[in-house]
N, C-alpha and C positions, 0 to 999 in steps of 0.2 A: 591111752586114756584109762585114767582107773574103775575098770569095770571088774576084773575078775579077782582071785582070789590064790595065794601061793599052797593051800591046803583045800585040801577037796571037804572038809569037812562043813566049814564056814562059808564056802561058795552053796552050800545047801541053804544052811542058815540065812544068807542074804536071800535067795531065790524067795523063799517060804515066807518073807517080810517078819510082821510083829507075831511074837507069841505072847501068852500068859500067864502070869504065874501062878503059883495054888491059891491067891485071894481073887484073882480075875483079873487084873489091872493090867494095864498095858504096858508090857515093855517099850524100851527104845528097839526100832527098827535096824537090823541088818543092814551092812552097810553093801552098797555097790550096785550094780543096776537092777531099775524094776520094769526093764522094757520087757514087752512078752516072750516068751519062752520061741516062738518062731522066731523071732527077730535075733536073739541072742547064737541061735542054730546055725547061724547065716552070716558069717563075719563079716562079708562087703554089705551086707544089710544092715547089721550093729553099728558100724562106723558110718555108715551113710543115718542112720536112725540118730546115733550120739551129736555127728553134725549139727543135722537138724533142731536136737533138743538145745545144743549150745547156742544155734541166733535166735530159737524164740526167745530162751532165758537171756540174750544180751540187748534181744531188740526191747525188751518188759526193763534191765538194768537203765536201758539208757534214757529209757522214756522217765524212769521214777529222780535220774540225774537231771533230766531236764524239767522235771516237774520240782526240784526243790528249791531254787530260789522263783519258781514261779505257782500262782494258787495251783493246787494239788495235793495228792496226799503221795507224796515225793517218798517217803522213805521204808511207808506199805506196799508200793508198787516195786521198790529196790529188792524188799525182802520177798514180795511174791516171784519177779526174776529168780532169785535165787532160790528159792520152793523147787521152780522149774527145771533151773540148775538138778537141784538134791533128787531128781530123779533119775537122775544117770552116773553123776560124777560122786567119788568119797568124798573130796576136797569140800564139794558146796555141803554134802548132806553134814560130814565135821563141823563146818562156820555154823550151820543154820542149830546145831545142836548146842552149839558153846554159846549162841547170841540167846537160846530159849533158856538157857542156865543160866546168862548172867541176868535177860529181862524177869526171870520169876524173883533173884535174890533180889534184882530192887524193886520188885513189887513188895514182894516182901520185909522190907525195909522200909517203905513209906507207910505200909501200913501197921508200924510199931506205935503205940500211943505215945511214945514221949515224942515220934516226929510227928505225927499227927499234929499232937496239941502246940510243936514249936512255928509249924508251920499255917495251926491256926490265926496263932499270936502274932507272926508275920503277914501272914494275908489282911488283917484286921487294925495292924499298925500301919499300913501299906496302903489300906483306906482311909482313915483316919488324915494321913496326912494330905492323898489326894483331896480327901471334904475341904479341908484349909486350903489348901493352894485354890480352888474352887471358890471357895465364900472370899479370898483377897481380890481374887481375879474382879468376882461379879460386884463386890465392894467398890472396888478401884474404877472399871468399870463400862459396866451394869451385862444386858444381853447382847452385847457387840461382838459379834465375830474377830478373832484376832489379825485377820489381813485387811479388817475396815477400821481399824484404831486410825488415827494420828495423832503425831506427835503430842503430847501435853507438857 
């Protein structure tokens, strides 16, 4: 499992987690395990620890699988699994890095004023026409629920 490091320089750097830089900000974190330093001392303890960390993070995946065609918050709880994941394995902390790259660019994309304002002009023509189908409906008629109509 990828915990260690092929340079001894970087397996420091992982150890040591986030540093900062001469403004103060926080780096991205070192990659590779953040289980404690006994634990890592102890190789039938590391692999029995990494076990471990892998079914909390698949038992938290499958629950957020099972939560998204059903009410939940199905793909918070996928991403929290994988959180769990990112503290042992490179593979998960890599995805969880590339997923927080791509959610800030399209954060940052929806909050550009020209989609803003396109997507005002959509949400507003979007009601607009719900009001009409609304005012035919009640027109045609009145306050009947639609599985108490019949025929006309």
């Amino acid at each position: 499992m990828n915990t260690g490091s092929s340079k001894p320089g970087e397996a420091a750097v992982a150890a040591h987690g986030a540093t900062r830089d001469e403004g103060g900000s926080r780096d991205e974190r070192g990659l590779g395990s953040r289980a404690p330093e006994f634990v890592k001392a102890r190789r039938a303890l590391h692999l029995s620890w990494q076990v471990g960390v892998f079914m909390v993070g698949l038992a938290v995946v499958v629950a957020g699988v099972i939560m998204l065609p059903l009410p939940g918050p199905g793909w918070v709880v996928i991403f929290g699994g994988m959180a769990i994941w990112a503290t042992e394995f490179v593979w998960a902390q890599l995805v969880l890095r590339w997923t927080k790259r791509k959610v800030t660019e399209a954060a940052q994309r929806a909050l550009d004023p020209r989609v803003r304002r396109r997507n005002i002009i959509l949400t507003s023509i979007g009601l607009v026409i719900m009001a009409v189908l609304a005012g035919i409906y009640l027109w045609k008629f009145g306050l009947v629920m639609p599985w108490k109509i019949k025929d006309q």
